[in-house]
Backbone of each chain as nested JSON, in Angstrom:
{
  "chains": [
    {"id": "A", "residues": [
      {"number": 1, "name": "UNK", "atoms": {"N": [-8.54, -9.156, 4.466], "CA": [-9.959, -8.828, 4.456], "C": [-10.231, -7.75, 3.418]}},
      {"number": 2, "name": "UNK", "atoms": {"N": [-11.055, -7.702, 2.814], "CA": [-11.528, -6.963, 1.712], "C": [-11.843, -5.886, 2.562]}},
      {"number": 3, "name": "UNK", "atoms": {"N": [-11.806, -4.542, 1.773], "CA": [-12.144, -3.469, 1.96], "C": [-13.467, -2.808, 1.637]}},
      {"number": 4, "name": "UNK", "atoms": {"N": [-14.52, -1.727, 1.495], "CA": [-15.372, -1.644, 1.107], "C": [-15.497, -0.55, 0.361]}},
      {"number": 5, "name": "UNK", "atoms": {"N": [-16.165, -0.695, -0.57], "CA": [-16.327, -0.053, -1.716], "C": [-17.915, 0.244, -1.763]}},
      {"number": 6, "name": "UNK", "atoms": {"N": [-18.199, 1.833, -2.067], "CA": [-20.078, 2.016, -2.089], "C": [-19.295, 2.583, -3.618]}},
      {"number": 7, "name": "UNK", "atoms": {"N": [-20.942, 1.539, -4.412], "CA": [-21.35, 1.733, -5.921], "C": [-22.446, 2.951, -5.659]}},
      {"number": 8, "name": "UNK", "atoms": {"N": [-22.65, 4.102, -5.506], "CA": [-23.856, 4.852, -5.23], "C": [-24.437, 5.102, -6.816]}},
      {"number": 9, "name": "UNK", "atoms": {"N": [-26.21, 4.969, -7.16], "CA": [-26.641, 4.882, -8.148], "C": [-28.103, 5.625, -8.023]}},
      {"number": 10, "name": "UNK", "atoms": {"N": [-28.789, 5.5, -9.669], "CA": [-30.007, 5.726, -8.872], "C": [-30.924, 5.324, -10.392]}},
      {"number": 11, "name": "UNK", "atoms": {"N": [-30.528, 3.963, -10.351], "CA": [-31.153, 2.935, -11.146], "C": [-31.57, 3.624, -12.773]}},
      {"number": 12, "name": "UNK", "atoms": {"N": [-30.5, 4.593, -13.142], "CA": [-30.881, 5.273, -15.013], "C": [-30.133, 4.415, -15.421]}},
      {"number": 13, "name": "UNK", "atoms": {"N": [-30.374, 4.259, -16.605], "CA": [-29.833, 3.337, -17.656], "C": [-27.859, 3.504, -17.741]}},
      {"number": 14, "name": "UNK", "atoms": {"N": [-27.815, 4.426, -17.513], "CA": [-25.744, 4.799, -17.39], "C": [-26.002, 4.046, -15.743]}},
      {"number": 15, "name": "UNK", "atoms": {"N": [-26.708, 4.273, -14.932], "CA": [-26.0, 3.368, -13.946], "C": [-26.368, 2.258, -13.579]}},
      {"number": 16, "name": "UNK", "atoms": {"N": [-26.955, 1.628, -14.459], "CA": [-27.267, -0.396, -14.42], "C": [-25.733, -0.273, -15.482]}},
      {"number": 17, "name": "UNK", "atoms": {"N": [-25.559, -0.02, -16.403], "CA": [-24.671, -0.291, -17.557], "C": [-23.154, -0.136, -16.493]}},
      {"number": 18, "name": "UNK", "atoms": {"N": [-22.842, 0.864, -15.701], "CA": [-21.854, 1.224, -14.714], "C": [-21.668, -0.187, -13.893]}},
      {"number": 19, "name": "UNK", "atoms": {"N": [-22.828, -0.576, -12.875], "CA": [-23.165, -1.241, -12.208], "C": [-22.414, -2.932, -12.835]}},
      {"number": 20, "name": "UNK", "atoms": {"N": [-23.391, -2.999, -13.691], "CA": [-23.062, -4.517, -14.68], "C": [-21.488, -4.335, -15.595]}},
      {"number": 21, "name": "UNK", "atoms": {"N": [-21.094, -3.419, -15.029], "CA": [-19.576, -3.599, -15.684], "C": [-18.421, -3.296, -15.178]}},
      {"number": 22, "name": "UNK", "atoms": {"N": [-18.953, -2.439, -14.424], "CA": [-17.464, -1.782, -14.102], "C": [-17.775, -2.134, -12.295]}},
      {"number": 23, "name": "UNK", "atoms": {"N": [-18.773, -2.121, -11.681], "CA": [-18.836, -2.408, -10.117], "C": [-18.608, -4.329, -10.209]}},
      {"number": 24, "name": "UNK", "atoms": {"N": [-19.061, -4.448, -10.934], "CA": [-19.35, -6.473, -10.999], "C": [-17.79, -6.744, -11.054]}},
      {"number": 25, "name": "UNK", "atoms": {"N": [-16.972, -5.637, -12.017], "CA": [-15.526, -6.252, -12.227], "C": [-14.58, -6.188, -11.503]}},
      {"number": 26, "name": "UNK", "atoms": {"N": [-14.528, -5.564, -9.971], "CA": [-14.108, -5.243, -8.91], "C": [-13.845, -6.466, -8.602]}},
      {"number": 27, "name": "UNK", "atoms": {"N": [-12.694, -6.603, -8.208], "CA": [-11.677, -8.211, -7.587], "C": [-12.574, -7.923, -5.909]}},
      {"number": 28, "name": "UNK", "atoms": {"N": [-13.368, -9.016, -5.75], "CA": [-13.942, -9.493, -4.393], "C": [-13.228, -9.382, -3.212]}},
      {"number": 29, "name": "UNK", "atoms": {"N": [-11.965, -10.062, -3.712], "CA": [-10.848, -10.018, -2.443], "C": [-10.303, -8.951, -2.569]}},
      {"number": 30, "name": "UNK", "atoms": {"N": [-10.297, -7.631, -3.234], "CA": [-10.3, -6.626, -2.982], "C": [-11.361, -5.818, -1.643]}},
      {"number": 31, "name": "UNK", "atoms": {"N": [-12.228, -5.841, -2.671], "CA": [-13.076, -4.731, -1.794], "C": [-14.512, -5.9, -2.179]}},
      {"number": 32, "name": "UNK", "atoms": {"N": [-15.088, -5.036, -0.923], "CA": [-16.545, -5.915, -1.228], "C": [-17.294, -4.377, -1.233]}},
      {"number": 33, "name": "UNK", "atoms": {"N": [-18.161, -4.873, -2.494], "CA": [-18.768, -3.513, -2.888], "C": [-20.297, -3.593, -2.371]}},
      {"number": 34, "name": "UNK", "atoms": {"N": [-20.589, -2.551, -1.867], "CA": [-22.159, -2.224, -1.304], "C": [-23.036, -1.012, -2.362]}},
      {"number": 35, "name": "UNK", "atoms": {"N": [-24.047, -1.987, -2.717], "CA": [-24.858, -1.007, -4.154], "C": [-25.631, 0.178, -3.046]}},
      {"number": 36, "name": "UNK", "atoms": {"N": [-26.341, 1.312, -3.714], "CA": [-26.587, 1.776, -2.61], "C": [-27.296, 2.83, -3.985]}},
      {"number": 37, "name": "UNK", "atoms": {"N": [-29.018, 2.625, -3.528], "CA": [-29.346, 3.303, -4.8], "C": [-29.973, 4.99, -3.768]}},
      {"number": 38, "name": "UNK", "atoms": {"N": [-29.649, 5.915, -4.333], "CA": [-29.895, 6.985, -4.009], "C": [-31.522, 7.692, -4.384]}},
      {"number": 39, "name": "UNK", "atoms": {"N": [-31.713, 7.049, -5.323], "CA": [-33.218, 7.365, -5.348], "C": [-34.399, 7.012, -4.599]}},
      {"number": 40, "name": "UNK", "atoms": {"N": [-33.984, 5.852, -3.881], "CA": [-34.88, 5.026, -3.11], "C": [-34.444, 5.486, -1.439]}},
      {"number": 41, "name": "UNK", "atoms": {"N": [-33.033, 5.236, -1.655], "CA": [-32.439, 5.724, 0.007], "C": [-31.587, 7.197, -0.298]}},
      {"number": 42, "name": "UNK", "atoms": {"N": [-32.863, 8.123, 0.078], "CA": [-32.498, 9.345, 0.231], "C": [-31.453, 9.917, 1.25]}},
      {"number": 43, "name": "UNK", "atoms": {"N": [-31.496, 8.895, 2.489], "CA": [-31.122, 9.226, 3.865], "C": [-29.576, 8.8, 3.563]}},
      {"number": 44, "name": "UNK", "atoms": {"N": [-29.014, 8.569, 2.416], "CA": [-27.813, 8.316, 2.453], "C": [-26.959, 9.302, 1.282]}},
      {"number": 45, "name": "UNK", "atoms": {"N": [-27.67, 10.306, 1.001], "CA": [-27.239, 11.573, -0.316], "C": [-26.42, 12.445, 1.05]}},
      {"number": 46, "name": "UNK", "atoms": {"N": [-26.698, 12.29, 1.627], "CA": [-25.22, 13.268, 2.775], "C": [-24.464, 12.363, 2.623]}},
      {"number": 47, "name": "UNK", "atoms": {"N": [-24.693, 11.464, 3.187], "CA": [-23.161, 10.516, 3.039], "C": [-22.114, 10.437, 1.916]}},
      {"number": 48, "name": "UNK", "atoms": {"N": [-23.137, 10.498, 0.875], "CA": [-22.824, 10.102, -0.481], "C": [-21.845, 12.059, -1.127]}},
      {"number": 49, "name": "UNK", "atoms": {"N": [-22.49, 13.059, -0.323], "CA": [-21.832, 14.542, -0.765], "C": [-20.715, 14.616, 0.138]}},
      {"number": 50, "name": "UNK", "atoms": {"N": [-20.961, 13.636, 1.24], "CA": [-19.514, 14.06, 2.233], "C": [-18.266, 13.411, 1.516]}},
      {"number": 51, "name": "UNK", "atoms": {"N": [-18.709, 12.293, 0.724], "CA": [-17.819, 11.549, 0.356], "C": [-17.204, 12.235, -0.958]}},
      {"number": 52, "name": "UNK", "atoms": {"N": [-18.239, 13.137, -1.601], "CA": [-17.303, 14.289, -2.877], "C": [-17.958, 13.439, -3.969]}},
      {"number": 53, "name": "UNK", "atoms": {"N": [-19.269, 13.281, -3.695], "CA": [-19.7, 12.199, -4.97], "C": [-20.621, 13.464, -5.003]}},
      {"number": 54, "name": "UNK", "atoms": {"N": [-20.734, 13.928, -6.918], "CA": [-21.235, 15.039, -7.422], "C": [-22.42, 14.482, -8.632]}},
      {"number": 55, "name": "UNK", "atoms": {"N": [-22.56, 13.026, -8.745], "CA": [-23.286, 12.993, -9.697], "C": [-23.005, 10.987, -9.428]}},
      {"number": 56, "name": "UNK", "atoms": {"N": [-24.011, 10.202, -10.294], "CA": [-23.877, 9.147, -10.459], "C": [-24.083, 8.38, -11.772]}},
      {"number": 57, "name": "UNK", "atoms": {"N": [-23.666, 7.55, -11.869], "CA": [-23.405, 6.446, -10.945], "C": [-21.77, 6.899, -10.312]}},
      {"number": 58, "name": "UNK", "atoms": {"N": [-21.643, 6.87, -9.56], "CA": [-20.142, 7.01, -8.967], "C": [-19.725, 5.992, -7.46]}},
      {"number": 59, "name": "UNK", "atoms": {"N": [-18.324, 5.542, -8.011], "CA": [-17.762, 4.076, -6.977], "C": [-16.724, 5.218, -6.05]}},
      {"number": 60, "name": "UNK", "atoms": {"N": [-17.544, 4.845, -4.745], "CA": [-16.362, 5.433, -3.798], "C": [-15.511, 3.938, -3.142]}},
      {"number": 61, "name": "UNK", "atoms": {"N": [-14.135, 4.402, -3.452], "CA": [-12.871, 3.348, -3.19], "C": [-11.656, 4.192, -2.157]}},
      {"number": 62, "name": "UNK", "atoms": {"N": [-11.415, 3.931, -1.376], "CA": [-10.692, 4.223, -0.134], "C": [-10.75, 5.203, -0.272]}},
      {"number": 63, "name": "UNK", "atoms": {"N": [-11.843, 6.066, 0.455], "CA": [-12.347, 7.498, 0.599], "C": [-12.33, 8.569, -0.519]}},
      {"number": 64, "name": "UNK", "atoms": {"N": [-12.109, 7.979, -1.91], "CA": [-12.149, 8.96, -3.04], "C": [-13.774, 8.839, -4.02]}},
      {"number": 65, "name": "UNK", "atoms": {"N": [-14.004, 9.739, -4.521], "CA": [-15.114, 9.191, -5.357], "C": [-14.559, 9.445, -6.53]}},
      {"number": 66, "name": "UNK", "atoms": {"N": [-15.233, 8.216, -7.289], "CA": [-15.13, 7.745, -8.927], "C": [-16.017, 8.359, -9.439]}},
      {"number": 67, "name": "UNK", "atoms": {"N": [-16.606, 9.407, -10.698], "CA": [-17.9, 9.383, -11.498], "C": [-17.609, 8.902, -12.248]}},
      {"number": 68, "name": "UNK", "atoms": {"N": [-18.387, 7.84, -12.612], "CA": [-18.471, 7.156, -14.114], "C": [-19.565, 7.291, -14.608]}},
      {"number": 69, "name": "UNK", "atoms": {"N": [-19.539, 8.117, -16.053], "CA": [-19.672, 8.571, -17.042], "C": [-21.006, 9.673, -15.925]}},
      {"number": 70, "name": "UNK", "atoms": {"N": [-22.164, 9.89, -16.547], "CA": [-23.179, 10.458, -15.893], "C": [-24.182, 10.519, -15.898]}},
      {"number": 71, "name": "UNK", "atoms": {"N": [-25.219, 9.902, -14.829], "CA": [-26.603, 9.664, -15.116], "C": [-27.098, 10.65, -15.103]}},
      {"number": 72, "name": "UNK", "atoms": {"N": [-26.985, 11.363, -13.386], "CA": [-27.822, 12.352, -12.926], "C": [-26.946, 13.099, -12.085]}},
      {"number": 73, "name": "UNK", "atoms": {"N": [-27.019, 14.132, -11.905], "CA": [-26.219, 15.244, -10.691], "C": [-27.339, 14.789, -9.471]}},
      {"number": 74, "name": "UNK", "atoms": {"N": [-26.272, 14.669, -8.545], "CA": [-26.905, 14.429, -7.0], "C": [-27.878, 15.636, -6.851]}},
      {"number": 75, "name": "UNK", "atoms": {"N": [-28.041, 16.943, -6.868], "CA": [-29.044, 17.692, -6.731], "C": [-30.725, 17.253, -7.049]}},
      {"number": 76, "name": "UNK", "atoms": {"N": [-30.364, 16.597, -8.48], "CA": [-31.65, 15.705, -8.878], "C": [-32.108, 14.681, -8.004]}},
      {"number": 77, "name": "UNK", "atoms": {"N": [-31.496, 14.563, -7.044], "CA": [-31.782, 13.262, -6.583], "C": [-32.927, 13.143, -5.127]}},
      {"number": 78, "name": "UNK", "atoms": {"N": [-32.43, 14.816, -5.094], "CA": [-32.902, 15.144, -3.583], "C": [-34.276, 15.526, -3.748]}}
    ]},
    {"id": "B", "residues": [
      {"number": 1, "name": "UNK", "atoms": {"N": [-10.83, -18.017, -19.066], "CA": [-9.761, -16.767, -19.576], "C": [-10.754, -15.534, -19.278]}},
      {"number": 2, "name": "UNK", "atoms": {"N": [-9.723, -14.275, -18.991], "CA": [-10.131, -13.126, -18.608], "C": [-10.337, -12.287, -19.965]}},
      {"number": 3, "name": "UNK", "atoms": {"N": [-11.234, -11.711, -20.214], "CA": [-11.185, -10.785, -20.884], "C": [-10.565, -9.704, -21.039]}},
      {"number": 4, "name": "UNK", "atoms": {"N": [-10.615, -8.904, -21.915], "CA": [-9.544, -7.46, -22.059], "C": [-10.443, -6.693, -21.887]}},
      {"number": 5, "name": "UNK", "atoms": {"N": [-9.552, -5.715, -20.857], "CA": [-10.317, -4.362, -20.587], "C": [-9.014, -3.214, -21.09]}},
      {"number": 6, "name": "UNK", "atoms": {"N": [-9.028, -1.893, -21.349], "CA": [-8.377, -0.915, -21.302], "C": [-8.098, -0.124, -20.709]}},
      {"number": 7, "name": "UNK", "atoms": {"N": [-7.503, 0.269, -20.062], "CA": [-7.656, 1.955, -19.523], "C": [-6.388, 2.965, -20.149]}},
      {"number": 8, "name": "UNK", "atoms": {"N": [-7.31, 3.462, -20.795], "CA": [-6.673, 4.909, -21.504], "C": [-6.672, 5.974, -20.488]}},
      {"number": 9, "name": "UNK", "atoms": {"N": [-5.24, 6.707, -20.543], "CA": [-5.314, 7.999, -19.47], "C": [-4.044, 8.546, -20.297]}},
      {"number": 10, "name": "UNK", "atoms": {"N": [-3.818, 9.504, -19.536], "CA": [-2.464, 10.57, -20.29], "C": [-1.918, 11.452, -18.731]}},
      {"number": 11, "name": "UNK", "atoms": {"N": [-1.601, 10.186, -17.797], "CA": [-0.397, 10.592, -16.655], "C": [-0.724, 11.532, -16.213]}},
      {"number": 12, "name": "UNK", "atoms": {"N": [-2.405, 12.622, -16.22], "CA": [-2.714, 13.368, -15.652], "C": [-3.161, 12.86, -14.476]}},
      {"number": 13, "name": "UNK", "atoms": {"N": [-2.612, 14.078, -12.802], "CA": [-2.883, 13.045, -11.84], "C": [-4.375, 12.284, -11.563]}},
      {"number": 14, "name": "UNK", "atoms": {"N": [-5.735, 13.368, -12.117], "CA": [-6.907, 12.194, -12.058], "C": [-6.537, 10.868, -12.835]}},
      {"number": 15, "name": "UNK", "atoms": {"N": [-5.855, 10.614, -13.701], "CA": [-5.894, 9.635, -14.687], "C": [-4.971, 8.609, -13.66]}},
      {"number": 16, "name": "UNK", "atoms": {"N": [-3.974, 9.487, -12.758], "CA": [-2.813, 8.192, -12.369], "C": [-3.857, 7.634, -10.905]}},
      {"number": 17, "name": "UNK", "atoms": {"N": [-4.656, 8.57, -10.337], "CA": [-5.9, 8.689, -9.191], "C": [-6.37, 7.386, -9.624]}},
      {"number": 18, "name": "UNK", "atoms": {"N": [-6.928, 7.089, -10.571], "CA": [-8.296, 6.002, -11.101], "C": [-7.575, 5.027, -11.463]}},
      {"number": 19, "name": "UNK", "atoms": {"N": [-6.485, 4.986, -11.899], "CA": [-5.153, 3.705, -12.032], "C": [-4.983, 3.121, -11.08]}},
      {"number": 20, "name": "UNK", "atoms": {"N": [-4.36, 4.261, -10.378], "CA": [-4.077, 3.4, -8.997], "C": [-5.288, 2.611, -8.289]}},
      {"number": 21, "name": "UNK", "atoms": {"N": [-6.361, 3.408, -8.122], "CA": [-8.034, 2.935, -7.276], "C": [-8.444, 1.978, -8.278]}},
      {"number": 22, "name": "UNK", "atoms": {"N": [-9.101, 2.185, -9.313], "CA": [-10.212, 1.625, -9.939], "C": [-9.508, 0.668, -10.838]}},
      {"number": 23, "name": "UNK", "atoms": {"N": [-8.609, 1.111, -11.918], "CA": [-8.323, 0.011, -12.666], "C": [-7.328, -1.224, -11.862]}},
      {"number": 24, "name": "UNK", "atoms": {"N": [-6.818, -0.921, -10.507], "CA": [-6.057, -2.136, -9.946], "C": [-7.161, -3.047, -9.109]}},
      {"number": 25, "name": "UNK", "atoms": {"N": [-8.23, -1.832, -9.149], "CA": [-9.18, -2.496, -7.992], "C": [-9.778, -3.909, -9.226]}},
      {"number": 26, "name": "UNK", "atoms": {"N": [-9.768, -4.029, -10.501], "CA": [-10.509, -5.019, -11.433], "C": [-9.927, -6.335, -10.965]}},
      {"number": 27, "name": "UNK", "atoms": {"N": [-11.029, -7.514, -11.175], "CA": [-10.834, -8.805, -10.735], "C": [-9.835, -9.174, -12.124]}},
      {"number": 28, "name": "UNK", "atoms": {"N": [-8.33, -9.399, -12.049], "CA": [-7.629, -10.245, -13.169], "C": [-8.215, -11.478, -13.186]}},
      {"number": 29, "name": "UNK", "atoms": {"N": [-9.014, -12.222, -12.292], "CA": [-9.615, -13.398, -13.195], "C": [-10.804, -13.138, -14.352]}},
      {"number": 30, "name": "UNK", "atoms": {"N": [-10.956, -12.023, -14.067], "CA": [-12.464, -11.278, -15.072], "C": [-11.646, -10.451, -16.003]}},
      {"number": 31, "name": "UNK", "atoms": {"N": [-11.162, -9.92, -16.161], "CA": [-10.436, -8.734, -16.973], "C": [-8.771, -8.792, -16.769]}},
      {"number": 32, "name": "UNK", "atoms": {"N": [-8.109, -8.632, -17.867], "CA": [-6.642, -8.811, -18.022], "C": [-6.873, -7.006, -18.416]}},
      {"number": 33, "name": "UNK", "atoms": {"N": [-6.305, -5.9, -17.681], "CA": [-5.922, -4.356, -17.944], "C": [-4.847, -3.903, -18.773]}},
      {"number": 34, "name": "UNK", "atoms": {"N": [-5.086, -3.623, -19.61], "CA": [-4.02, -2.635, -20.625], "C": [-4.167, -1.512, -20.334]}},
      {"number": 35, "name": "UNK", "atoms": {"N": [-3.042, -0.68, -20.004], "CA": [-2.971, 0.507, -19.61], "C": [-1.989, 1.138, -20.962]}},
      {"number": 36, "name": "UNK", "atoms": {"N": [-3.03, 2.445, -21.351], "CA": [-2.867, 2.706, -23.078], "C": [-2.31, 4.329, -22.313]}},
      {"number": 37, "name": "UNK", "atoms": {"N": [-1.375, 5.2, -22.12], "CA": [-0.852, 6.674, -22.241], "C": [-1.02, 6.879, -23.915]}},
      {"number": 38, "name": "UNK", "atoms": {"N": [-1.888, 7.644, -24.089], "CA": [-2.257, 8.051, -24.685], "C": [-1.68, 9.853, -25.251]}},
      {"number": 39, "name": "UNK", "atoms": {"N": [-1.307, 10.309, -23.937], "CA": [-0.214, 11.521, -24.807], "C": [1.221, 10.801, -25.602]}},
      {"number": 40, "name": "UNK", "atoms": {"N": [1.638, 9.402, -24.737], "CA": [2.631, 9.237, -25.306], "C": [2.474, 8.349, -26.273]}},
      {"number": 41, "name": "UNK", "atoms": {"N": [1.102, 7.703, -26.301], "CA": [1.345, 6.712, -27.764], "C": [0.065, 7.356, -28.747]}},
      {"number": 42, "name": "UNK", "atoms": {"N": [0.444, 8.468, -29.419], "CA": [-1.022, 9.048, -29.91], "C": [-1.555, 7.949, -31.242]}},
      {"number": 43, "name": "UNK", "atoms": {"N": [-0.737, 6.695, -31.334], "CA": [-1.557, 6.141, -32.782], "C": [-2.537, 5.113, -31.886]}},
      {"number": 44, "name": "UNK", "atoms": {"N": [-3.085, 5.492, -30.82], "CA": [-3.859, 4.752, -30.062], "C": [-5.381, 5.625, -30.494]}},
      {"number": 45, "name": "UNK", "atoms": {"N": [-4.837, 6.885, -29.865], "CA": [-6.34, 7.88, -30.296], "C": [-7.775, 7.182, -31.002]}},
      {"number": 46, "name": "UNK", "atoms": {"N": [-7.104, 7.204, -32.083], "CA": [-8.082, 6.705, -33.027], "C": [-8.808, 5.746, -32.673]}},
      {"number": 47, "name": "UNK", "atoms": {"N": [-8.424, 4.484, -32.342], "CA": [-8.788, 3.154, -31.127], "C": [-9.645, 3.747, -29.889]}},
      {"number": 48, "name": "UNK", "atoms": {"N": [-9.229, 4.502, -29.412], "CA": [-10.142, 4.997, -28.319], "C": [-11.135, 5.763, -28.908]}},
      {"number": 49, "name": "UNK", "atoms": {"N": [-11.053, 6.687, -29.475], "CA": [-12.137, 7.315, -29.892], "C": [-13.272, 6.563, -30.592]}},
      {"number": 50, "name": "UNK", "atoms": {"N": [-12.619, 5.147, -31.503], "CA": [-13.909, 4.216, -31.878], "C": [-14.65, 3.793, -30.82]}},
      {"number": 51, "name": "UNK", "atoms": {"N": [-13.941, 3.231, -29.482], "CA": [-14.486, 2.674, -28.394], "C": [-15.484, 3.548, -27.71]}},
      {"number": 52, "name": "UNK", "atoms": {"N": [-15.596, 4.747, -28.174], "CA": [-16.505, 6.118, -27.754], "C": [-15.602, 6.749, -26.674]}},
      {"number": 53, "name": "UNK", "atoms": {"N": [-14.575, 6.648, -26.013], "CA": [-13.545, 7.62, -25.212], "C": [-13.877, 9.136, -25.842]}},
      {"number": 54, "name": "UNK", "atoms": {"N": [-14.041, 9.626, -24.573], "CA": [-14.173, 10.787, -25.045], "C": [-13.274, 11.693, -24.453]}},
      {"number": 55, "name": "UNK", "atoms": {"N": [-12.967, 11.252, -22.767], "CA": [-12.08, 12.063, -22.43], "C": [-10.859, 11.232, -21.289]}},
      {"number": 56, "name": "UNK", "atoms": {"N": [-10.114, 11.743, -20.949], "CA": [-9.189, 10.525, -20.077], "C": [-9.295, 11.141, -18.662]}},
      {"number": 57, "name": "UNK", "atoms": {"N": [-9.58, 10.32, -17.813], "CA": [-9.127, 8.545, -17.948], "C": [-10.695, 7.906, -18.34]}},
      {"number": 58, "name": "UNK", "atoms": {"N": [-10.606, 6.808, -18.959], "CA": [-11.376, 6.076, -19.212], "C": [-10.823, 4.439, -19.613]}},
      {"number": 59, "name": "UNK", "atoms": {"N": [-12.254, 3.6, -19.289], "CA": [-12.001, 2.33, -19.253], "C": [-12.621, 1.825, -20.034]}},
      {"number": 60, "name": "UNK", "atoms": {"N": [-11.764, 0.879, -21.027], "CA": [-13.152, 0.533, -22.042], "C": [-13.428, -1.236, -21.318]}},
      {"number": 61, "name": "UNK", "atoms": {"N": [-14.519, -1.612, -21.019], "CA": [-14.829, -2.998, -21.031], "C": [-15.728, -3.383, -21.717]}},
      {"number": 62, "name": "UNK", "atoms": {"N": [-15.737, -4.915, -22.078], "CA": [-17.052, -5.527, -22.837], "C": [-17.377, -4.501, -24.126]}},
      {"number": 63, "name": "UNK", "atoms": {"N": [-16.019, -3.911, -24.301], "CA": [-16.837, -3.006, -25.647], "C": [-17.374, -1.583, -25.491]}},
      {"number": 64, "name": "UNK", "atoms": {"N": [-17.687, -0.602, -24.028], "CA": [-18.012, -0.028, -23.767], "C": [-17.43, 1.02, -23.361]}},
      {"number": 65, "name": "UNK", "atoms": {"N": [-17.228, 2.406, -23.031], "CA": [-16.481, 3.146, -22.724], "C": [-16.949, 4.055, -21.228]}},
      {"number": 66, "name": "UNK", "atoms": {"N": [-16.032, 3.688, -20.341], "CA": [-16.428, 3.788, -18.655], "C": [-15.45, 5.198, -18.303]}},
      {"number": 67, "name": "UNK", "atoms": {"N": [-16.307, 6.572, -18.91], "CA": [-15.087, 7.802, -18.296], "C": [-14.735, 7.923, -16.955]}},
      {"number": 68, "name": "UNK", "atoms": {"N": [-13.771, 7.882, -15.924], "CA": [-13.859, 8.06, -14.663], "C": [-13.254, 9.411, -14.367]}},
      {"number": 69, "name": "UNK", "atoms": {"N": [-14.426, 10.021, -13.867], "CA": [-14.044, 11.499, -13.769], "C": [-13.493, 12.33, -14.583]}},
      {"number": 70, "name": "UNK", "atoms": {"N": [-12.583, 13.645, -14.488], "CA": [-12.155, 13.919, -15.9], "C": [-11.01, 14.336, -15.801]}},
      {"number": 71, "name": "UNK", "atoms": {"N": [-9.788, 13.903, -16.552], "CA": [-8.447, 14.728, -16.468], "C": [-8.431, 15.617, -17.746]}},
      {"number": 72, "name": "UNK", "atoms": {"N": [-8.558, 14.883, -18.979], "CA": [-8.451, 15.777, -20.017], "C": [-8.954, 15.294, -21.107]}},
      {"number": 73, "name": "UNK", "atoms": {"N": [-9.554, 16.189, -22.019], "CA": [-10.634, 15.907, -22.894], "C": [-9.729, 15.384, -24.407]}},
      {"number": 74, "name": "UNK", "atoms": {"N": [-10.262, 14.169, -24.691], "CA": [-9.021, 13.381, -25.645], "C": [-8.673, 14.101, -27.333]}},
      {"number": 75, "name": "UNK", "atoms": {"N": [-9.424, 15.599, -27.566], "CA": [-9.283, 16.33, -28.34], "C": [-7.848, 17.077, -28.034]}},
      {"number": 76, "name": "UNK", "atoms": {"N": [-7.586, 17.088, -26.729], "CA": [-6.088, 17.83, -25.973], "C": [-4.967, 17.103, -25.901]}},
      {"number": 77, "name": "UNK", "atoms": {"N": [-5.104, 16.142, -26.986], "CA": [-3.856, 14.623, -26.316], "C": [-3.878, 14.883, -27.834]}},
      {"number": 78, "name": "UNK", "atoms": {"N": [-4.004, 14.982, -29.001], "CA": [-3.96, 15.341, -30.436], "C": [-2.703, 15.912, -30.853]}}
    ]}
  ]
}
């Protein structure tokens, strides 16, 4: 069974480009990835700081967070 | 056929972190991974730095350059 993977974003141009490349290229039967845009769903930016995610677009994969490259610092988001 | 992706790093543990997670997590039917050490093969540099790498670890796909988090800035691998 695949594992799950959150893409957390918040739809800037570095994280559609993140999104369409580097979350899409994730092996399925790996992990099944859940997009999860932070600008729209505010109620999930705790989740997203418990998890050590400091900025986005960033892929959390078995409890670590990824930043790839950088849209926005989570502070902006709130 | 899968395309080529890269991942440049230099055995710093974020770099071996995002190896292990992110670049194993890629679908090999979508992307075939080259994994480039870059302290130890420095006539790569140059190659990465066209791809826009700026610091390691990073992934280049489709042409693009995907930093994941930061171990060390690819001016320090010189």
């Amino acid at each position: 069974m695949a594992a799950k993977a959150i893409f957390y974003h918040a739809g800037c141009p570095v994280c559609v480009s993140a999104e369409q490349t580097v979350a899409n290229a994730i092996d399925p039967s790996k992990y099944e990835v859940e997009s999860v845009h932070l600008g729209t769903d505010k109620s999930r930016i705790a989740e997203a700081e418990a998890a050590g995610v400091k900025s986005v677009p960033a892929l959390v994969i078995d409890g670590a967070a990824f930043h790839i490259n950088f849209g926005a610092g989570i502070a902006d988001l709130k």
